[in-house]
N, C-alpha and C positions, 0 to 999 in steps of 0.2 A: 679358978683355973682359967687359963688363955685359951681362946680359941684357937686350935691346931688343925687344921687338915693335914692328915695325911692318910696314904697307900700303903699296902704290902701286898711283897710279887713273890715271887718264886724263880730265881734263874738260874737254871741249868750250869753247874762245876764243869762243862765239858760240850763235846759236840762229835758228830761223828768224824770220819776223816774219810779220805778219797776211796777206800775201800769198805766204806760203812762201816767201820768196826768205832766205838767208841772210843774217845781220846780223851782222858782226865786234863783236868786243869792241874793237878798235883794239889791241890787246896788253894792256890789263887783264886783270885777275884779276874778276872775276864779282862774289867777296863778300871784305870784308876775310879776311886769315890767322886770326886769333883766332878771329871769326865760323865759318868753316870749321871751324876744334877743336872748339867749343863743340857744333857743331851734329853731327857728326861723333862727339864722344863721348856725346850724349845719343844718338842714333841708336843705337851697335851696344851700347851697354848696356842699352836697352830692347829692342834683340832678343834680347842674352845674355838677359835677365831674364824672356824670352818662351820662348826654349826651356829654360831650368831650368823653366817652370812645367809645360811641357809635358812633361818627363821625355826629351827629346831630347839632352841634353847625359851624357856618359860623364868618371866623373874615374879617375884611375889611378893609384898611387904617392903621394907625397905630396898629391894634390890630391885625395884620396878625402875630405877632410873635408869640400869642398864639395857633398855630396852633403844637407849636414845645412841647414836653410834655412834657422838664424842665423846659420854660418858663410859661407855663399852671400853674403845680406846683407851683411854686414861687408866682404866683399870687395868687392861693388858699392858699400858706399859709400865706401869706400877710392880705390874707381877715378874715381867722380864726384867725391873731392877734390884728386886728381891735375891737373896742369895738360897737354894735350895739346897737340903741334906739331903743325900744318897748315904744311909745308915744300913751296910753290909754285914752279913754274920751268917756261919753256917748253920745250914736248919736243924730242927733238932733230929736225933739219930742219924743224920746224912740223907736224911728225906730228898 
């Protein structure tokens, strides 16, 4: 088996609307898939990028080289050339 990271979220079919009443999506998805990746992996790589600067992040074993902040680098930009999945689907019973 390939080494895979990944996440599962939970997001909201809907929102309220100006008079707090809820507003369905009607079964849509909010924002295209791609849209969702793109935005998705700018997001947690500018917080990776946020705690390496802060000294919050621990590497261990082979990943001690990230410790070094052209190594760091490289791999951020490694990860912003990657292409990310945004895999949508309603939850089960409409949870």
């Amino acid at each position: 088996m390939n080494y895979h990271p990944h996440i599962h979220t939970i997001v909201l079919g809907g929102g309220l609307d100006k008079d707090s009443k809820w507003k369905d999506t009607g079964g849509k998805f909010f924002l295209p898939y791609g849209v969702i990746a793109k935005v998705f992996r700018g997001k947690y790589l500018c917080e990776l990028k946020s705690l390496w600067n802060d000294s919050r992040l621990e590497f261990h074993g082979t990943a001690e080289k990230y410790q070094n902040h052209y190594c760091f680098k490289g791999l951020l930009d490694e990860c912003y050339k990657k292409d990310w999945v945004a895999y949508c689907k309603e939850t089960f019973n409409g949870a």
